[in-house]
Every structure is written in C-alpha cells, then in structure tokens.
C-alpha positions as CSV (number, residue, x, y, z in Angstrom):
1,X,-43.2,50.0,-25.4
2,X,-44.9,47.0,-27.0
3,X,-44.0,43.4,-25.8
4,X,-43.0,43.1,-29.3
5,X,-40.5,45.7,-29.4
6,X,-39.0,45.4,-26.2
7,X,-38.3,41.6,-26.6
8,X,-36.6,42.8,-30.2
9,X,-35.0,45.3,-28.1
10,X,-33.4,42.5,-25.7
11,X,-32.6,40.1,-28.0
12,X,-30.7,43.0,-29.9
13,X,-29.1,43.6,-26.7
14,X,-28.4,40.1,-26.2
15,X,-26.7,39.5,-29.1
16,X,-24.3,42.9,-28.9
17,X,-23.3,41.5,-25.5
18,X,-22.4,38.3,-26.7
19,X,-20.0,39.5,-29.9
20,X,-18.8,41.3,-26.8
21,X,-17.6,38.6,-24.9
22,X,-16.5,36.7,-27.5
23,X,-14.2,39.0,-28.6
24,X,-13.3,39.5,-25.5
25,X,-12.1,36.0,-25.5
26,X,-10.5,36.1,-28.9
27,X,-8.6,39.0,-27.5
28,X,-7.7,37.2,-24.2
29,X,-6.3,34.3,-26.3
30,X,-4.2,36.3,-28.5
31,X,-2.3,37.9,-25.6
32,X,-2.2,34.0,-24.3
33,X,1.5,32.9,-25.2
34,X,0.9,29.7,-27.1
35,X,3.0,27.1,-27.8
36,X,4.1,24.9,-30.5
37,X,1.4,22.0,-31.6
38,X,-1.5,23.9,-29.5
39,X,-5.1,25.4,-30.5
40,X,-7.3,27.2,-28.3
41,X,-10.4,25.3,-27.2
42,X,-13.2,25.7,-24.6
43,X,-12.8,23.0,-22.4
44,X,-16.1,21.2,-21.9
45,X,-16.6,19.1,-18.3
46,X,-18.9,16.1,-18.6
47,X,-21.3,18.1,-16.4
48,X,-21.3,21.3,-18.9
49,X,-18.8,23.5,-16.8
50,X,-16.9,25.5,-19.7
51,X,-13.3,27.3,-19.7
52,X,-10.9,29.0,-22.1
53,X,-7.9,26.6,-22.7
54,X,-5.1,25.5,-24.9
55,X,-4.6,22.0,-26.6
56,X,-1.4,20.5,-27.2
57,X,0.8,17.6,-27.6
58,X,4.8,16.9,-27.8
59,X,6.4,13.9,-29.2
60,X,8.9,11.7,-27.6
61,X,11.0,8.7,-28.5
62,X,8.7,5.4,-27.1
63,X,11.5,3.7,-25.7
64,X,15.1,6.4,-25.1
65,X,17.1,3.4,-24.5
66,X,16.4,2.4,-28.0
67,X,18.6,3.8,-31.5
68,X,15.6,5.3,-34.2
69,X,12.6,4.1,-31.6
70,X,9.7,5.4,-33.1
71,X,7.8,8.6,-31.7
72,X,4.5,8.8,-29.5
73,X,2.4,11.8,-28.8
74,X,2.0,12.7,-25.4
75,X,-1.0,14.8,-25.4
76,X,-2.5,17.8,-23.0
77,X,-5.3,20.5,-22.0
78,X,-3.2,23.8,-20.6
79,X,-5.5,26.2,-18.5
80,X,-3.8,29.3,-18.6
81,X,-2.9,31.1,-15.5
82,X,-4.8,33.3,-13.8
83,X,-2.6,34.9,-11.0
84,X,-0.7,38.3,-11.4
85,X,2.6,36.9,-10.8
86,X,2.4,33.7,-12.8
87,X,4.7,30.9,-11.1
88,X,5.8,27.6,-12.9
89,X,3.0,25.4,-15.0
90,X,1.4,23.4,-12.9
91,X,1.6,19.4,-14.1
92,X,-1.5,17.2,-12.8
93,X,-0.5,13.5,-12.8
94,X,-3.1,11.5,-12.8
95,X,-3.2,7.6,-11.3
96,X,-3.9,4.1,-11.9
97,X,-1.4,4.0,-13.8
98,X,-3.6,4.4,-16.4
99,X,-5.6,7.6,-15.7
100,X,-5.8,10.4,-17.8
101,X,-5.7,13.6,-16.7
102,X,-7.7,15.2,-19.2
103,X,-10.4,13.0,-17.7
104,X,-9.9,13.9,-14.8
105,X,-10.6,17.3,-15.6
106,X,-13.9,16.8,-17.3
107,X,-15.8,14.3,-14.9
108,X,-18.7,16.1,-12.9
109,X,-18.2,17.0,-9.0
110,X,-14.4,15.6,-8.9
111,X,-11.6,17.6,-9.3
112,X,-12.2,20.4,-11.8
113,X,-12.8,23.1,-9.5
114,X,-9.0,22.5,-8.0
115,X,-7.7,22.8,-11.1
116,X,-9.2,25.8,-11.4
117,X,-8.4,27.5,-8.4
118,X,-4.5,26.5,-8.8
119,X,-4.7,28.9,-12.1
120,X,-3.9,31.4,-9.4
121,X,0.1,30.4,-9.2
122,X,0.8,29.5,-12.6
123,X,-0.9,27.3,-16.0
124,X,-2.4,24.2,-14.8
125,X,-1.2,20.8,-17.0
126,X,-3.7,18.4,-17.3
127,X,-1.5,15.7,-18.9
128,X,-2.1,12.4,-20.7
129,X,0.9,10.7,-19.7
130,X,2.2,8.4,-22.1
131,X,-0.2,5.4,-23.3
132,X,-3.4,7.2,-21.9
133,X,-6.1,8.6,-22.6
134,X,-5.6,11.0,-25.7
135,X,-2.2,9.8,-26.0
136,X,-3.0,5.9,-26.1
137,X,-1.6,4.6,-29.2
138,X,-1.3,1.0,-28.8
139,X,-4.1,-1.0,-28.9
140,X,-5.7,-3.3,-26.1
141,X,-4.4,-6.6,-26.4
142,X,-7.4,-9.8,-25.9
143,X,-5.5,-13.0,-24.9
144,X,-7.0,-16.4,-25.8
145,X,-6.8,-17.1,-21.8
146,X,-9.6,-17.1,-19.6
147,X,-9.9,-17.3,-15.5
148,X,-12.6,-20.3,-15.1
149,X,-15.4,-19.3,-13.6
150,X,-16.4,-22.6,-12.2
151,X,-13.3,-24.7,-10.8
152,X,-11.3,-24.1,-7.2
153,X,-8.6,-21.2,-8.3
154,X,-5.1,-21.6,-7.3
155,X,-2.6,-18.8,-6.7
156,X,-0.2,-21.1,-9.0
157,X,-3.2,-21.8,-11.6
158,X,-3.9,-17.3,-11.4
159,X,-0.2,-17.0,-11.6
160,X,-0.5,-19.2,-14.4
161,X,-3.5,-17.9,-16.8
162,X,-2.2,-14.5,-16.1
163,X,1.9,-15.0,-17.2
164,X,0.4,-16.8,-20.6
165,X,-1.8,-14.0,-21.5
166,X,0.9,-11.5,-20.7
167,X,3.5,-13.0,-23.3
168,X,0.7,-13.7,-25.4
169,X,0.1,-9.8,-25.4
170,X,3.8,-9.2,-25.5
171,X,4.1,-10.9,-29.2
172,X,0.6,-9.1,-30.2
173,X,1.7,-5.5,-29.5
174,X,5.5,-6.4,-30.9
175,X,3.7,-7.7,-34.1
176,X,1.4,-3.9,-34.0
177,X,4.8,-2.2,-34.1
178,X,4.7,-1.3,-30.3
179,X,7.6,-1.3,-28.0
180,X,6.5,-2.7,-24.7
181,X,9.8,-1.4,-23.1
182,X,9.2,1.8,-23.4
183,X,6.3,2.1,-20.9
184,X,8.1,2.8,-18.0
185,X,7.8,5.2,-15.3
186,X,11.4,6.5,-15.6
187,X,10.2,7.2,-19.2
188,X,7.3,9.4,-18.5
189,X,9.1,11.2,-16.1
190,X,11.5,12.2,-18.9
191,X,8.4,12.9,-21.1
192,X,8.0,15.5,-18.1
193,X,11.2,17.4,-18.9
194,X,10.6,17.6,-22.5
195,X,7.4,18.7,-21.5
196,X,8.8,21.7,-19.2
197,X,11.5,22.3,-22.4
198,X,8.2,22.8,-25.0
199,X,6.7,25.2,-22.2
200,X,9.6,27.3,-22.1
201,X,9.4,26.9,-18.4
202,X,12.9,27.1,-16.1
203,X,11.1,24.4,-14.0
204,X,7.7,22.9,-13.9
205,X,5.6,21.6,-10.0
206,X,4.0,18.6,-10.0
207,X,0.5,17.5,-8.2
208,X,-0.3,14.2,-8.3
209,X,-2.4,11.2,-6.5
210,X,-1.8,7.8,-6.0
211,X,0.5,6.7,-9.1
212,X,0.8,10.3,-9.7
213,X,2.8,10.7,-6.7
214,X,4.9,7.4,-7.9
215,X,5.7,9.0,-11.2
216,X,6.8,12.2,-9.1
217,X,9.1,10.6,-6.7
218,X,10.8,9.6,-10.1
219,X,11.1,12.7,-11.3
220,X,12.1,13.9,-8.5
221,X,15.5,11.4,-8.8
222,X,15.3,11.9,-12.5
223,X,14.9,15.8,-13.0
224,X,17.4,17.4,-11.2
225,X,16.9,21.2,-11.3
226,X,13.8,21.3,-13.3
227,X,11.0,20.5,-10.8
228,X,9.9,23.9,-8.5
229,X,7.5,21.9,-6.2
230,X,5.8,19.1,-5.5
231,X,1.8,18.2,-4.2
232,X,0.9,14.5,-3.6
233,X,-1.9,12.9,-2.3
234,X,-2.2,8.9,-1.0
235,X,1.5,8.9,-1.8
236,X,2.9,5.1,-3.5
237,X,6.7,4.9,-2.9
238,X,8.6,3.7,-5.8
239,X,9.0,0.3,-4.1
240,X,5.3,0.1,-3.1
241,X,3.7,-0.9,-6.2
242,X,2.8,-4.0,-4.3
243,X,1.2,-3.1,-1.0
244,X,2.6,-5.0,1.9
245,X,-0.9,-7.3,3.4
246,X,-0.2,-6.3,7.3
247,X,-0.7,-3.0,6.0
248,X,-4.0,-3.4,4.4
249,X,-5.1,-5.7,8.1
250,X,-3.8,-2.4,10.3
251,X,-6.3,-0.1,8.0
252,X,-9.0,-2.5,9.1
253,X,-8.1,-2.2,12.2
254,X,-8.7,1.1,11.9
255,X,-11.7,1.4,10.2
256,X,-13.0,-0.3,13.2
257,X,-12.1,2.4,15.6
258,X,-14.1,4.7,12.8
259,X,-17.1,2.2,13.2
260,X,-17.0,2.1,16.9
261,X,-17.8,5.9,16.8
262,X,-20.8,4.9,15.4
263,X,-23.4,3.2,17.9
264,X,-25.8,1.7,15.2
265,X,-22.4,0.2,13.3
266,X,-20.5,-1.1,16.5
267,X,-24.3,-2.8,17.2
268,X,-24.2,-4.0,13.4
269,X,-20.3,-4.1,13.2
270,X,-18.5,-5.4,16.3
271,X,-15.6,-6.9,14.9
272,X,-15.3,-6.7,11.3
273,X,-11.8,-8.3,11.0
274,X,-13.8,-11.5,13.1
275,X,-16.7,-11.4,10.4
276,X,-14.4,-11.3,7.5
277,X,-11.9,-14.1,8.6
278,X,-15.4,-16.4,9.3
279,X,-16.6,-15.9,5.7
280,X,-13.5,-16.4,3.9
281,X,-13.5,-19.9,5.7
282,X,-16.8,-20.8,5.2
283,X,-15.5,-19.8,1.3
284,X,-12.8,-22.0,2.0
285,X,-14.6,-24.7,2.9
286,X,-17.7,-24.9,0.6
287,X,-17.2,-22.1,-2.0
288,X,-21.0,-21.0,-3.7
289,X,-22.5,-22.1,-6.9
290,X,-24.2,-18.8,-8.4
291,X,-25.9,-18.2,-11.3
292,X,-25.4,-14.9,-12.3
293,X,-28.3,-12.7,-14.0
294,X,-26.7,-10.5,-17.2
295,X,-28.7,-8.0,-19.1
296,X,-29.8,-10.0,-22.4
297,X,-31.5,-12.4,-20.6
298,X,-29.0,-15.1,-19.9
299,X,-26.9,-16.6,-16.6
300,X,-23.5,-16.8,-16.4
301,X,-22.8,-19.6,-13.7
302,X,-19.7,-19.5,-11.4
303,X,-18.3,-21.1,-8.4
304,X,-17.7,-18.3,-5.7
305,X,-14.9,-18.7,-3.5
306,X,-12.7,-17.1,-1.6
307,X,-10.4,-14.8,-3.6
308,X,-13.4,-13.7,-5.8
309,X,-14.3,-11.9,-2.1
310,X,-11.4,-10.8,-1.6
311,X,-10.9,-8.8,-5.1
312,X,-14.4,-7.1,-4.4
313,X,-13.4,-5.9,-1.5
314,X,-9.8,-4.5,-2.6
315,X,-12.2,-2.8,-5.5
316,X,-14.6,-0.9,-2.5
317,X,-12.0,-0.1,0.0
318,X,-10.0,3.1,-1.2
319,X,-12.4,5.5,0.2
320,X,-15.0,5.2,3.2
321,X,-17.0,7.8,1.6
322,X,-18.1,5.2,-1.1
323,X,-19.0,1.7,-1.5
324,X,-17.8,0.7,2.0
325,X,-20.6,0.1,4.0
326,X,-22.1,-2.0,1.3
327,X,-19.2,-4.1,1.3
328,X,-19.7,-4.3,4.9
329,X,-23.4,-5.7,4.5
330,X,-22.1,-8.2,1.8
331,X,-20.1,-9.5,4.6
332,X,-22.8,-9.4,7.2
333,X,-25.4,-11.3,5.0
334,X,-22.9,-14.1,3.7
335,X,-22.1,-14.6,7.7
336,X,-26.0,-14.9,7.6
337,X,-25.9,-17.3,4.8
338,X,-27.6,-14.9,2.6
339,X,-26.4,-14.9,-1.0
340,X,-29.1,-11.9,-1.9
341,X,-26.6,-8.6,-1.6
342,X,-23.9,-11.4,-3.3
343,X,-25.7,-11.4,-6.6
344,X,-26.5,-7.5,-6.6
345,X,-22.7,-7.2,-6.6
346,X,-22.2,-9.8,-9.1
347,X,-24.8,-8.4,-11.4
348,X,-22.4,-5.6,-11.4
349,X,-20.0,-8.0,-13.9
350,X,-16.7,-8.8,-11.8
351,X,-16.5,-11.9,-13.2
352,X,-17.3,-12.3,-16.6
353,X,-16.4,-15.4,-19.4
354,X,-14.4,-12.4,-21.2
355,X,-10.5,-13.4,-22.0
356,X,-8.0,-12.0,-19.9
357,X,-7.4,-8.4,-21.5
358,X,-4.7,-5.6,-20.8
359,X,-4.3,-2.2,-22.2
360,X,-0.3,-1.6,-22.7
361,X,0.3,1.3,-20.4
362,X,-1.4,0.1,-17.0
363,X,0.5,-3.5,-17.8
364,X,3.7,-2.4,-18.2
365,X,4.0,0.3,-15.9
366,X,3.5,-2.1,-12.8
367,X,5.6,-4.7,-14.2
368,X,8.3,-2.2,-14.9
369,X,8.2,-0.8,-11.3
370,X,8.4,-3.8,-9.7
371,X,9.3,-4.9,-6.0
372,X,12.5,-5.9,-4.6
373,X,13.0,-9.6,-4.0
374,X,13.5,-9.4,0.1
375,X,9.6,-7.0,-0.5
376,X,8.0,-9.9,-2.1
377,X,9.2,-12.6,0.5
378,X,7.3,-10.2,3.2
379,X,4.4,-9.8,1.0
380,X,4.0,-13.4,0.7
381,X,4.6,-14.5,3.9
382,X,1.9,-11.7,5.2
383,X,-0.4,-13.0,2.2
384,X,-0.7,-16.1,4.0
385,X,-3.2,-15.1,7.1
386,X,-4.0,-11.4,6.3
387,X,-7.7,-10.5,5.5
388,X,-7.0,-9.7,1.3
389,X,-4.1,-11.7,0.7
390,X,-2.8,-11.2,-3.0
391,X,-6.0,-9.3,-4.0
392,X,-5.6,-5.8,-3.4
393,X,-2.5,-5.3,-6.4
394,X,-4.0,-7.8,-8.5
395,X,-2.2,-8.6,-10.7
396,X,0.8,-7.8,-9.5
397,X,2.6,-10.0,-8.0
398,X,1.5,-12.7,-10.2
399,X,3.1,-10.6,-13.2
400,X,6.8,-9.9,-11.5
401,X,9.3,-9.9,-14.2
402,X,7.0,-11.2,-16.7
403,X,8.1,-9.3,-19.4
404,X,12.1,-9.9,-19.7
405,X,13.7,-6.4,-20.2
406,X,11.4,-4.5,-18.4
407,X,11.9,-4.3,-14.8
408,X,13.6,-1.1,-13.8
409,X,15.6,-2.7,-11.1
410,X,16.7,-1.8,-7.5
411,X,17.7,1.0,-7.7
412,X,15.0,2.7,-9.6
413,X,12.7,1.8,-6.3
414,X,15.1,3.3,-4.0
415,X,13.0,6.3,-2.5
416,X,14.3,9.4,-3.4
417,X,16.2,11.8,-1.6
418,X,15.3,15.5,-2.5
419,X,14.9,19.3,-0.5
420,X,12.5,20.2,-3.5
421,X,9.2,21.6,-1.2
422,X,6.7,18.9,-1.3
423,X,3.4,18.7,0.2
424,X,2.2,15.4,1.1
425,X,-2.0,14.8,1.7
426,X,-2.5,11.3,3.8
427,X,-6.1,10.4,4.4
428,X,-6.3,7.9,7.9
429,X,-8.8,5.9,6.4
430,X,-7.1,5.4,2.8
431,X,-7.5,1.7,1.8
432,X,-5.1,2.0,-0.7
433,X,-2.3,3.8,0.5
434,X,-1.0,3.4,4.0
435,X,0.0,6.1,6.1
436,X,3.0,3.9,7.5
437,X,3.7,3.5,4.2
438,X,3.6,6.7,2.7
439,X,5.9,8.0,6.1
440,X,8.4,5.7,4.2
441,X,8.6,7.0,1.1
442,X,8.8,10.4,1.8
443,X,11.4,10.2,4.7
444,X,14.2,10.9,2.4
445,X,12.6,14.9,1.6
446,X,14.0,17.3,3.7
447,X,11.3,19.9,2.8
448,X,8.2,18.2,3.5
449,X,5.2,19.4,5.3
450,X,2.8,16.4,6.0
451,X,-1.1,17.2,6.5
452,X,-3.0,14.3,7.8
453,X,-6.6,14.0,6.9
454,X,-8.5,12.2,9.4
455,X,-11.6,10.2,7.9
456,X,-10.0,10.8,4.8
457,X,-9.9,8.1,2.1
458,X,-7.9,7.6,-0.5
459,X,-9.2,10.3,-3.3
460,X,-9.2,13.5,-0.5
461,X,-8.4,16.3,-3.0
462,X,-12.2,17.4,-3.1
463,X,-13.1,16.6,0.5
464,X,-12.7,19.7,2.3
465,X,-11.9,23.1,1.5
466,X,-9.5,23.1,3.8
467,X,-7.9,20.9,1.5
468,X,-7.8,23.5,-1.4
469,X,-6.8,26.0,0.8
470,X,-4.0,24.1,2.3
471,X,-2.6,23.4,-1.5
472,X,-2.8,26.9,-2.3
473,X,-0.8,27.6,1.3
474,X,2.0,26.0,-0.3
475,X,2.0,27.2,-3.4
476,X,2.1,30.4,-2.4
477,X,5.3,29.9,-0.1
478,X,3.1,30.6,3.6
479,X,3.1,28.9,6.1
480,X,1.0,26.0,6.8
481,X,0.3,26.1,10.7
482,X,-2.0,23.1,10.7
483,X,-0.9,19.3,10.7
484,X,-4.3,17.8,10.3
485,X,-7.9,18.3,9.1
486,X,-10.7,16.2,10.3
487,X,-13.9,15.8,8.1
488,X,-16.8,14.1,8.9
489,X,-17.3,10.0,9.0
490,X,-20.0,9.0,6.7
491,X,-22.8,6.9,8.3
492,X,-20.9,3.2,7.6
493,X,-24.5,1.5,7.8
C-alpha cells in the first residue's frame, strides 16, 4: 500500500475511533443522573489530566439568622461514581479557610488522583464552600491601613493597624450589599445539608484537611442523621482556631529528634530551638535595616525585626517535605551574621508597602470561630517565651471579636460528641496541627480509628499510597489493622 494511502487509511481510522469514544461519553452522561443547575464538563487539571464530570451550584440564604437575607451561590465539580455499588457523595472540604476545592482538584501532582480513586465508593464533591473560589461573591476589601515597614512593631500597635482595617472593611462590604455575618462555619455546614438535599442523597461523608476537618466537626454537631462518614487529615478542633504556642515549641522539639537522624543536619543543626531563641534576640536587640530588591527596578526599605522572623517561619513550617530546611539555613546564616539567604526570602514579597487587605470569607470565618476567653489567657501567657509567639495564626488573635455579632460563642467550640465512623490522618511532623491537639478534638468520637503518619507533615493525603489505601479501607467498611505509616524524612540540609 502506498504511504499515501495507508496514512489516509489511519487517519480514517482515527477519526471513526474518536466519534466512537465520544459517543461513548455522550451516552455515559445520559445514563449519569443529573441534577438541578448542573452541565456536563470535562474537567481540565492545571497539568492537562482530563475527566468526565458535572457542574453545579445551589443557592442558600447568606446569613439564616437573617428575615429576606439575600441568596449566594455555592458552587461545585461532581465526579461521578465509579464503583458498582455506589455509596453516599463524597464531599471534599477544602482549608484555609479560604480554599477551594475545585482548585484543589485541578493543581498538578496534589490531590487529583485521590479524588479519583474515591469514585470507587460513591460521587466525589469537590465544593467551593461559601465565599471561595467559584462561589466568591463579595469583593476583596483594601483598607487605607498599612503595617510600617520601617519602625519597631508592637503587638498593641499590630493589634491596632489590623482592628482599624477590619471595621474599615466591615463598612466597605456593608456598603457592597454583603452581609459579613453570614460567613460562618455553622453556616457552611448548613450549606452542606442543602447540599446533600439537592443530591437526593439520604446522607452525604465528608473528607476534609486542616479547616476542612473544622467545618466537619461542625457538621457533625450540626447534621444530625445526614452525615454517613467522616475522613480528616491535620484535624483543627473547633476551639483550635488559635494554636496554643507550647504546642508549636513541642513540634520543634520534635523536628529535632527528626534532624538528629540525620548526621550531616545534627553536625549543621545541633540545637535548633538554641539557634532560633539567639536570633530572635539579636532581632531584639538591633533589628536589620534592609533594602529590598523588587522586580521593576526599585528597593523597598524595611527594618527587620523579630516578628517579621517569626511570620516566615509560621509560613515554611506546615510540612518538612517543603521549605523547611531553607528556613533552617535562614536561621543558621543570620546566627552567622549573614543577611544573604535574608534577602532571597524577602525578594519573595512578605512584606510589601501594600494596605492591609482581606478577602471576606477567610476574615470572617476565623473571627467567627473564635477562642474561649480562659484559651486566649494560655495562648498569651505561652506567647511570651515560645519560639513563634503570636505569628503562626496571624491574625488571629489580634482580630478576636472584632466584628460585633459575629463570634459563634462557647458553645459552638465545644468539640463534638458523635459515633458517626471517622477516620483521622495525623502527620508527627505537622507544623500546623498538633497531634496533642488533634487527640483533643476528636476524643468525644466513639468510632474513630487514628492512623499516625510518622514524618508526615501537615498536607499527608498524597504522601504514601498507603495513605490512599488506608482511606479507601474505611470507606469500604474493612478493617484497618495498621495504626501508623512511616515515610521517609527528606534530607533537612
């Protein structure tokens, strides 16, 4: 046959198998239940990964505890279920608060082949909670405050800046027509149940990380009867919006247990805790002038001191399989009295001459959650000596009962107390959430299995397949023999 002919030949062929698997598709689709407000897409990653799915959206009231409050869209990707005996959707809450789950299932090498494989037991929900993502409606609020860059910070002058640019931001979104109140946690978890009532479903699970989890230990107190079971990772208990400071000194403590496994990084890294203490008081003492290189050409000049540390390292700390050991080296080389590895980080744009910003969902949310009083005594009589003081929930505390109306109150961060079959995923090197702390909140669910990651940080779903395999354990109502899974350290130096 002439090359000619035979590539006419395949590209005939080619193109009779492609109507072929496109109507395949269409066919697939229309035996796909769909509901109301949804289209069939194909779901795109950011690193070109494609899947049949639905889009949707419901709308709820932005604030219940309102008469005629105005309606939001809460929007979501469904990926059908792939599994002959189709369970209850699966609803993926993402964290911050602030994340979108959509997102989540579109960045490259994170977490889209998890939801993929839970297809298995049921649809998979990758939901936009309420003021994220897809379903952000209100609009980022710029204050006319600004942290100075080059005078000695307070925690009263931060307190300060911070409560002015939050009722500044109050007034703006009232004036766009936006009810702060309504951006609560209780309220999203109710935006869940409407959810599971537009999916026709008897009762929905929920997998969640970090805030996730937060938002499900609220449904959990909020839902009763609708929620099937529950998967949560780097757990934060409902009164653990602000992390207690001893905590965060105890992970250090055991990060260098972690190092000492490692000869070169004991050599380099014999007592972190020491080295971190020694630069925060040279901060103390004589914070650094720096002049900061930014990409047009021009310097932005700031005084460094201490707490500017201390918020860089809250930022690096979630997850030793990241930005850790170059936090450690900034240490090491300002012990040194080396600024170089300082203005690489810098460059980065932690500190800017922007106004002090907030989008309305991630502000409120925290604010909303709160801490009980006798919490906040503790936290700031630990803030006092401990390694990151204040930093790591910045800016919470600052912004306690900022916004009058909005805290949920006590009994909203009681933890709940539940026999719905929850999984909880704890990494031992998490820099985030604690593991003492995440014992806590969970102690109140009768039907918990607790798998402990060892040299796991704080975002574990994707570090093992053990992991995936685990999740899909309990899903599918086995047993889960196994109380921990180790994974390999990465090389802190």
């Amino acid at each position: 046959m002439p090359h000619q002919q035979l590539k006419s030949t395949i590209q005939k062929s080619l193109i009779i198998l492609t109507l072929f698997i496109s109507n395949q598709t269409l066919a697939h689709n229309k035996s796909e239940q769909i509901f109301a407000n949804e289209k069939a897409i194909i779901f795109t990653t950011m690193d070109n990964k494609t899947v049949n799915a639905f889009e949707g959206y419901i709308e709820v009231p932005e604030n219940r505890n309102k008469t005629n409050s105005r309606l939001i869209p809460v929007k979501y990707v469904r990926f059908p279920a792939t599994g002959e005996n189709k369970g209850s959707p699966i609803i993926y809450l993402s964290g911050g608060p602030g994340g979108s789950g959509i997102d989540t299932a579109k960045y490259p090498k994170f977490r889209f082949p998890l939801f993929m494989a839970l297809r298995e037991f049921g649809d998979v929900i990758a939901l936009d909670q309420r003021g994220t993502g897809s379903s952000k409606t209100a609009p980022k609020c710029v204050s006319s405050q600004t942290l100075p860059l080059t005078i000695k910070l307070t925690n009263n002058s931060v307190t300060q800046l911070y409560q002015k640019a939050a009722s500044e931001c109050v007034d703006f979104w009232q004036k766009e027509g936006v009810d702060i109140l309504g951006y609560t946690t209780t309220q999203s978890a109710l935006d869940i149940e409407d959810l599971r009532k537009h999916l026709k479903a008897e009762k929905v699970s929920l997998w969640g990380i970090s805030y996730g989890s937060h938002l499900a230990f609220s449904a959990m107190k909020e839902l009763n009867g609708s929620i099937d079971k529950v998967v949560i990772a780097s757990a934060e208990g409902l009164n653990q919006t602000v992390k207690l400071p001893a905590e965060t000194d105890a992970y250090f403590a055991r990060l260098q247990q972690a190092i000492n496994t490692q000869p070169e990084a004991k050599s380099a890294y014999s007592d972190i805790v020491t080295l971190m203490h020694n630069v925060h008081k040279k901060l103390e003492r004589n914070p650094m002038p720096m002049s900061i290189p930014q990409r047009d050409g021009s310097n932005i000049e700031m005084l460094f001191q201490k707490v500017h540390l201390q918020i860089i390292a809250s930022s690096m700390i979630a997850d030793p399989q990241r930005g850790l050991k170059h936090l450690l080296m900034l240490y090491k080389t300002l012990d040194q009295g080396s600024d170089e590895v300082l203005v690489e980080f810098l460059k980065r744009g932690y500190f800017t001459n922007s106004p002090i910003s907030f989008d309305a969902m991630s502000f409120a949310m925290d604010i909303a959650s709160g801490i009980t009083e006798e919490r906040l005594a503790l936290v700031n009589e630990q803030a006092k000596t401990s390694l990151l003081g204040l930093a790591l929930n910045f800016p919470m505390p600052h912004l306690n009962k900022a916004v009058k109306g909005l805290d949920l109150g006590d009994n909203f961060r009681e933890d709940p107390v539940s026999d719905i079959p929850t999984l909880l995923l704890t990494g031992t090197l998490d820099g985030r959430t604690y593991m003492t702390s995440q014992t806590i909140a969970t102690k109140g669910l009768s039907k918990l299995t607790h798998v402990t990651i060892k040299n796991a940080g704080h975002n574990l779903f994707m570090v093992s397949p053990e992991v995936t395999k685990t999740i899909k354990l309990f899903l599918s109502n086995k047993e889960i023999k196994t109380e921990s899974i180790t994974i390999n350290l990465p090389k802190l130096i």
